[in-house]
ZAMARGU-4260 file (C-alpha; in steps of 0.2 Angstrom, whole numbers, plus 5000, padded with zeros to 4 digits):
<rodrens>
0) 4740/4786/4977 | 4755/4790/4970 | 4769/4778/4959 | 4787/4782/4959 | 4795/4774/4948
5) 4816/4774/4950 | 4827/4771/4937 | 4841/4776/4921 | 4833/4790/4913 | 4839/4782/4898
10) 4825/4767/4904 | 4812/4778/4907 | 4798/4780/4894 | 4791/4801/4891 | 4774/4801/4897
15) 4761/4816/4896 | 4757/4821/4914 | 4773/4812/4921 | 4783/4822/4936 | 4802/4815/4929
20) 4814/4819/4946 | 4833/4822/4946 | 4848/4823/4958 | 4855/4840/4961 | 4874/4842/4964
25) 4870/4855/4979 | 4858/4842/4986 | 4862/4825/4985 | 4848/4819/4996 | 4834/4825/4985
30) 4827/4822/4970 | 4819/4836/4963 | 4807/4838/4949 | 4818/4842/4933 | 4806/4856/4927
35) 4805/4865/4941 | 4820/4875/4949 | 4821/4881/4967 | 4821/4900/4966 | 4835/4899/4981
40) 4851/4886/4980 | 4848/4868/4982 | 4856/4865/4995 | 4846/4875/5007 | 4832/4866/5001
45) 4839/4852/5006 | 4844/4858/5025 | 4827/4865/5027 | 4819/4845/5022 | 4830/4839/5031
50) 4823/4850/5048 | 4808/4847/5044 | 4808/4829/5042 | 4821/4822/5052 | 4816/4804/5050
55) 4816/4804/5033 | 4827/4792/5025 | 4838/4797/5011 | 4833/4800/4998 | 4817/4810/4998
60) 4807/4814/4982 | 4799/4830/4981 | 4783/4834/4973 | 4778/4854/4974 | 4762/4849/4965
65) 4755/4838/4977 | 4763/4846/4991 | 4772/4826/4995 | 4788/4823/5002 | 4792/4806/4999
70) 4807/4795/5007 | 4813/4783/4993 | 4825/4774/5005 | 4813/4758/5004 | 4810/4757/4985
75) 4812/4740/4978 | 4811/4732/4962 | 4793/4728/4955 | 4788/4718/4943 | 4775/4725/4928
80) 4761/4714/4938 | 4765/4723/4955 | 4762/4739/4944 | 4745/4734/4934 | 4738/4726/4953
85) 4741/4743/4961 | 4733/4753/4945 | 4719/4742/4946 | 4718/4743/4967 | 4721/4728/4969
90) 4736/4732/4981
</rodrens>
């Protein structure tokens, strides 16, 4: 139920409603939600993911929101079909 779409932010369209995510110096291994900011350093978030989730491969998306912690480390390239198939269920 949820799309994340990796890429240049230069290459990536603004869309209402859209979480846009970001790499933080302090915390590498994360990508963090660029509108939000942790109210404690990044990098202690990024100790207390890794605890928590040991098996999670590098890197890992967070999404406060929706409460989802999201290993990226199997993203691949899709085409827009693959994108319109799984917004229509078809996938």
């Amino acid at each position: 139920e949820t799309l994340v779409v990796l890429g240049y932010s230069d290459a990536l369209p603004w869309a209402e409603g859209v979480v846009y995510l970001g790499h933080d110096s302090e915390a590498p291994s994360l990508l963090l939600p660029t509108a939000l900011r942790p109210d404690f350093p990044a990098a202690l978030l990024e100790r207390a993911v890794r605890r928590q989730f040991p098996t999670a491969a590098s890197p890992v998306a967070l999404l406060p929101q929706s409460r989802q912690v999201l290993s990226m480390a199997s993203a691949r390239p899709v085409a827009r079909k693959q994108i319109e198939a799984w917004l229509e269920g078809k996938l």
